[in-house]
C-alpha positions in Angstrom: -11.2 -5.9 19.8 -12.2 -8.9 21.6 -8.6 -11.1 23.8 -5.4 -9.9 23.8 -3.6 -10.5 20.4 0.1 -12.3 20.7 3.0 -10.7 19.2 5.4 -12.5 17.4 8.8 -11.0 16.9 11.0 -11.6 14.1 14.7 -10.5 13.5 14.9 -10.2 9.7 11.9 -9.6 6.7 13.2 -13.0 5.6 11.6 -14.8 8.7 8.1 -12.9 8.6 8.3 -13.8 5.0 8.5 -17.5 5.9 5.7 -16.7 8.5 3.3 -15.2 5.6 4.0 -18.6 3.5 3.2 -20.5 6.3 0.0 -18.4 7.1 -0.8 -19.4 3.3 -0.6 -22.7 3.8 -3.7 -22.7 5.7 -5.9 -19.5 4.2 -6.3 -18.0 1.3 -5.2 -14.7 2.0 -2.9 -12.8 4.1 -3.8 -8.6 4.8 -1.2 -6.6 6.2 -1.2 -3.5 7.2 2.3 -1.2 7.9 3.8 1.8 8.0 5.6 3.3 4.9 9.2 3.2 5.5 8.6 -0.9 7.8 9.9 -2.2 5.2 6.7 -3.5 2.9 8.7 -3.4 -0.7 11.8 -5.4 0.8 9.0 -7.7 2.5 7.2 -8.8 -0.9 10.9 -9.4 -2.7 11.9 -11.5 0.0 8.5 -13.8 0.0 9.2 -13.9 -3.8 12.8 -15.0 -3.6 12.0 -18.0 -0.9 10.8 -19.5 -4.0 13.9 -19.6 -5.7 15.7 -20.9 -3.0 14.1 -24.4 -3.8 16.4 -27.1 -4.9 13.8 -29.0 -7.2 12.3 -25.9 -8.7 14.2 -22.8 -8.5 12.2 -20.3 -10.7 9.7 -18.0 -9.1 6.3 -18.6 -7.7 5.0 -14.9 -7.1 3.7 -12.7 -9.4 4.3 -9.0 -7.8 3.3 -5.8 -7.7 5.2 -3.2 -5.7 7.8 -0.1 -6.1 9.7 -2.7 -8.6 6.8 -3.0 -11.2 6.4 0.7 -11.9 10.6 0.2 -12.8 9.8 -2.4 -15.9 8.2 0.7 -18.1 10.2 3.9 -18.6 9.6 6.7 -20.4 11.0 8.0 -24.4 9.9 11.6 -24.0 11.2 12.3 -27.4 12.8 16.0 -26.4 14.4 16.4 -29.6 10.6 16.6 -31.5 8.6 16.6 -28.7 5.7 14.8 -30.6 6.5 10.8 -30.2 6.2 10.3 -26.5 6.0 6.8 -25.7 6.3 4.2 -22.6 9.0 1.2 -23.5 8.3 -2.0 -22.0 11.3 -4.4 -20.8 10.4 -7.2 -22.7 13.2 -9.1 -20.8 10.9 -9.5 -17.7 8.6 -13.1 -17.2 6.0 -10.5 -16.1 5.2 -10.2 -19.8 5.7 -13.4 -21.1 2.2 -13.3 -22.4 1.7 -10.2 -23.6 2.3 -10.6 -27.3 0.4 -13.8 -28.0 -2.8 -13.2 -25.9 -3.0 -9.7 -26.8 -4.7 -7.7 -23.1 -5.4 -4.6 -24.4 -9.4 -5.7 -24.1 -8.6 -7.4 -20.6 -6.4 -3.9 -19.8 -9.2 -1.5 -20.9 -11.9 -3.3 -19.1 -10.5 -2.1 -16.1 -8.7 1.4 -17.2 -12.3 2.8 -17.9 -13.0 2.7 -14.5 -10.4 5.0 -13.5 -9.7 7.0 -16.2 -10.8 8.2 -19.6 -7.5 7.8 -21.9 -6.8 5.5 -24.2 -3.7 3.0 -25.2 -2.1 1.5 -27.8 0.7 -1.5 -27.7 3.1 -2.2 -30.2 4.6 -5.8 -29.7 6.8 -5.5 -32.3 9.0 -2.3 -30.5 7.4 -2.6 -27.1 6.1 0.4 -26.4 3.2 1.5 -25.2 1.6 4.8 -27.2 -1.4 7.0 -25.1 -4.2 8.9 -26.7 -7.2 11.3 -25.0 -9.8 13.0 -27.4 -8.3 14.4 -30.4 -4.4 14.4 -28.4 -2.1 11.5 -29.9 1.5 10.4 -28.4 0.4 12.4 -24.7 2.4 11.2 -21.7 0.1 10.9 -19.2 1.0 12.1 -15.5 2.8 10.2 -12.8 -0.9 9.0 -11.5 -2.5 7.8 -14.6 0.7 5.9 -15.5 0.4 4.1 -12.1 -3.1 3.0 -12.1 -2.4 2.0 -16.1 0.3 -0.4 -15.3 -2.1 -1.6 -12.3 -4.5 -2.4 -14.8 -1.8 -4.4 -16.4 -1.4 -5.9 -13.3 -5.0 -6.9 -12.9 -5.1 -8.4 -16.1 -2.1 -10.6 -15.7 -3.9 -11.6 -12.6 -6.6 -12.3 -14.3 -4.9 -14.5 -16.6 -2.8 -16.5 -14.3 -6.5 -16.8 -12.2 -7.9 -18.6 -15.7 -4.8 -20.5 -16.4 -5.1 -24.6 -16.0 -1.2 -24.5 -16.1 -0.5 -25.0 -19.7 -0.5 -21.0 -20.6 2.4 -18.5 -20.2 1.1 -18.0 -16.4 0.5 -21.4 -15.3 3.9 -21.0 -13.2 2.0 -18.4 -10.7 0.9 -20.0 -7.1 1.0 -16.7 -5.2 0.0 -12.9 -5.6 1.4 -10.5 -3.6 0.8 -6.8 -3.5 2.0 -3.9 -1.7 0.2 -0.3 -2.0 -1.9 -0.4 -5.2 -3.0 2.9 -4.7 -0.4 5.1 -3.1 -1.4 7.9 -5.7 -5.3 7.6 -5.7 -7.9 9.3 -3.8 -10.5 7.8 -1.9 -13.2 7.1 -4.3 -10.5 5.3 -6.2 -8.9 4.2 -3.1 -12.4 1.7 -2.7 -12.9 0.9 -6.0 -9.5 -0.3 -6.6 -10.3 -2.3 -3.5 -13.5 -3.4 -4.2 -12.2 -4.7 -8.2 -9.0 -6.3 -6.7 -11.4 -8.2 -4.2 -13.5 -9.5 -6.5 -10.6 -10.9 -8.6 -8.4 -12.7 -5.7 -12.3 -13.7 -4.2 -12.6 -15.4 -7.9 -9.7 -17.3 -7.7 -9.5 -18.3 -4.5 -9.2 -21.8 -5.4 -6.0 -21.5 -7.5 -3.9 -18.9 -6.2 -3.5 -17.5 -2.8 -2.1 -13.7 -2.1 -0.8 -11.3 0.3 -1.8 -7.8 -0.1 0.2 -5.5 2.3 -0.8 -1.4 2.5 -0.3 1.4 4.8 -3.6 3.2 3.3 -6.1 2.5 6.2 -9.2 2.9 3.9 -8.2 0.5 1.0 -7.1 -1.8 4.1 -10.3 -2.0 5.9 -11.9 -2.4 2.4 -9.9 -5.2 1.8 -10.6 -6.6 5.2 -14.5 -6.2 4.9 -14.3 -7.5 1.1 -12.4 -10.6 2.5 -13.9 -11.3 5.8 -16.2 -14.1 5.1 -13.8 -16.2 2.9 -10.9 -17.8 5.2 -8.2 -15.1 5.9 -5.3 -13.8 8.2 -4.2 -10.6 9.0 -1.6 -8.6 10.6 -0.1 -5.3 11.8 3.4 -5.0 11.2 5.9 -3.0 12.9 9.7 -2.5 13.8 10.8 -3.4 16.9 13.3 -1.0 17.4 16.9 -2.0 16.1 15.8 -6.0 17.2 13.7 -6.4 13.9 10.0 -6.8 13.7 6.6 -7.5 15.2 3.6 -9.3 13.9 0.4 -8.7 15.1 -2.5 -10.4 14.4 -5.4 -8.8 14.0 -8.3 -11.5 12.7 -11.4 -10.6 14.5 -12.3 -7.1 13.6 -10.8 -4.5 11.1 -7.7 -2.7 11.8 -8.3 0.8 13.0 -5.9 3.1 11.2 -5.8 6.5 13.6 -5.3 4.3 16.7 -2.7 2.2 15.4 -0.8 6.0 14.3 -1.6 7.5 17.8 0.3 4.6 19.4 3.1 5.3 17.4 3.0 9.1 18.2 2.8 7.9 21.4 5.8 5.8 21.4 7.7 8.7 19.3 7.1 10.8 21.7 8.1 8.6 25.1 11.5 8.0 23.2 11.7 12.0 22.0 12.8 10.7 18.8 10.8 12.8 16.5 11.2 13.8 13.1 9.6 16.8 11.2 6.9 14.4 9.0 5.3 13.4 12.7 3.4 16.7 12.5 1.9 15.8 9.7 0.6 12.2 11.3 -0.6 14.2 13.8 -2.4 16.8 12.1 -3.9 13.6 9.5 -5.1 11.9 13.1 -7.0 15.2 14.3 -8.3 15.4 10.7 -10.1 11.9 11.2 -11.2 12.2 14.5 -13.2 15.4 13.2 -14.5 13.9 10.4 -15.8 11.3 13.0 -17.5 13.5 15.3 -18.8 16.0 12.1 -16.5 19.4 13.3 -16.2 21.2 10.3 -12.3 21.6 11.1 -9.7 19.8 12.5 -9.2 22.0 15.2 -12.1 21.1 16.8 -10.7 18.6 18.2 -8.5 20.7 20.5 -11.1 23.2 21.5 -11.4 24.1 25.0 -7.9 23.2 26.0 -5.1 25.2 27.2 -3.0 27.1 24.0 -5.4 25.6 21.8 -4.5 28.9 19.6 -0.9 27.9 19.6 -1.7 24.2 19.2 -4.4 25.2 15.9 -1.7 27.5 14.5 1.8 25.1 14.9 -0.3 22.2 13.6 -1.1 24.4 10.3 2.3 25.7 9.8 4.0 22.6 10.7 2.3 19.9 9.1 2.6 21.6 5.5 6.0 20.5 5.0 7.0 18.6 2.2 8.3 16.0 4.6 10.0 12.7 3.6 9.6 9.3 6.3 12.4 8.1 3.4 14.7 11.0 4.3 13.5 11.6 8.3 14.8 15.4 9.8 14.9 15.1 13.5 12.4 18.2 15.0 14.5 21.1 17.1 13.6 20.8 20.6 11.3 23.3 21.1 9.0 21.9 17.8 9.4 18.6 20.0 8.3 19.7 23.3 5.5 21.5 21.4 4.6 18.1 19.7 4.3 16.5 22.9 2.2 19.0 24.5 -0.4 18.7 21.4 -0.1 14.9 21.6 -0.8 14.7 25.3 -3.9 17.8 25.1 -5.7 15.7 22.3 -5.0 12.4 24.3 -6.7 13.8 28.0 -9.4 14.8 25.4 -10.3 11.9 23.7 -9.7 8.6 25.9 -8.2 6.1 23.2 -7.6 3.0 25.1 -4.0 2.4 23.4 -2.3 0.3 26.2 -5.2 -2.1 25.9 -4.9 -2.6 22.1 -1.1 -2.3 21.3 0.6 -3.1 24.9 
């Protein structure tokens, strides 16, 4: 990374909303990359709602999707027959304000084949939403494919707001903003989500400008390669401690994931405030770094120093937890000094230069 990157500090997600306006203003797009738990879903609500704060026009701007969207479909699992399954719509929502009279299913499918292979059917007069694979009618589909369905809604809606000369049910949309499209996809899917969401906002770049926000390091540095020739910001965003938030820009060369985590882990463990899911950031960092170099395990990474044994063994049994960042369990002591020790073994091993990116 070429300079030294300012920081800009900001006390409340309603100011570095303002900032990411502002940023729009003047590019096309805005990446962000954070942590789960910074505060990303409160971040695109609050970049939505500056909108409505506007005396002359006081209706939204933003199209969205985040943790919110998934909430405008629910389930009827029919329990009492256990043969009409069906996902309801809420109608009530300007998300779908033209959904019965430009009929998507074609605009929907054209991207659901590329991720899955079930089909859909939409009844406008009840909205709901009925599923079919092979000869199986009325399935509900699992927590994954109903995610990356109603992101193919969300695609298509794009799509439509993209082709919209402002007399359709979209015209209204000036921004898109998105935060983690694909927190349930692997990493084929993780890239061609990417690569089809690129293509889209790279399309309309003349209309509508967007924020997409993530804390997947893959789909981000897709995004960032996908983007980088078409004018752009893009930031790492953090907590400051209990004094809000920092914004770091990082414009001139894609944001490197493990380095970013080890300075946190570094951080974590300088304060000793350590919670149970760190072992698993840990473990994912080794996992990387051995993937880079082409060991066949992540304890590779450790071999040769002292208690690697220990090390190899506490980082199986410890990062195999089903550990929450929502619902953080400070470690016991001795799990923390044992963190540390790991931490600071893999650190004297491998030479990451974290004070002269993040400092």
């Amino acid at each position: 990374m070429s300079g030294k990157k300012k920081i800009y500090k900001y006390k409340t997600l309603a100011n570095v909303a303002v900032r990411l306006r502002d940023d729009l203003n003047n590019h096309n797009f805005v990446l962000l990359y954070a942590y789960n738990g910074t505060g990303k879903t409160r971040l695109s609500m609050e970049f939505k709602n500056k909108s409505k704060k506007r005396k002359k026009n006081p209706l939204t701007d933003t199209i969205y999707y985040n943790a919110y969207t998934e909430d405008l479909f629910h389930w009827n699992n029919d329990l009492e027959n256990d043969s009409d399954r069906h996902l309801i719509i809420n109608s009530n929502s300007r998300f779908f304000e033209g959904f019965r009279e430009l009929a998507l299913e074609e605009k929907i499918f054209n991207y659901l084949k590329r991720y899955a292979d079930f089909d859909f059917r939409i009844d406008y007069d009840n909205w709901t939403i009925t599923f079919t694979k092979g000869e199986q009618h009325n399935i509900k589909v699992s927590r994954g494919e109903e995610n990356i369905f109603i992101w193919c809604i969300f695609l298509a809606i794009c799509e439509l707001a993209i082709d919209d000369e402002g007399t359709g049910p979209y015209g209204w949309v000036k921004y898109i903003y998105i935060d983690d499209p694909i927190s349930s996809l692997d990493d084929n899917n993780a890239i061609c989500v990417a690569s089809d969401l690129a293509k889209l906002l790279k399309r309309g770049k003349s209309k509508i400008k967007a924020v997409i926000s993530s804390h997947h390091s893959l789909f981000y540095n897709v995004m960032y390669n996908e983007l980088k020739k078409i004018e752009h910001k893009s930031h790492f965003l953090y907590k400051n401690g209990a004094d809000g938030y920092n914004l770091r820009t990082t414009d001139d060369t894609p944001f490197f994931h493990h380095v970013a985590s080890l300075s946190e882990l570094k951080r974590i463990a300088d304060t000793g405030n350590i919670n149970t899911f760190h072992f698993n950031m840990l473990r994912s960092i080794l996992e990387k770094t051995s993937t880079f170099f082409g060991f066949d395990d992540f304890s590779s990474c450790i071999n040769g120093v002292e208690d690697e044994v220990l090390f190899s063994r506490a980082l199986n049994l410890l990062s195999h937890g089903d550990y929450s960042i929502y619902h953080p369990v400070e470690m016991n002591e001795d799990n923390k000094n044992l963190f540390k020790r790991i931490l600071k073994a893999f650190l004297e091993k491998y030479e990451f230069q974290l004070s002269e990116i993040f400092e």
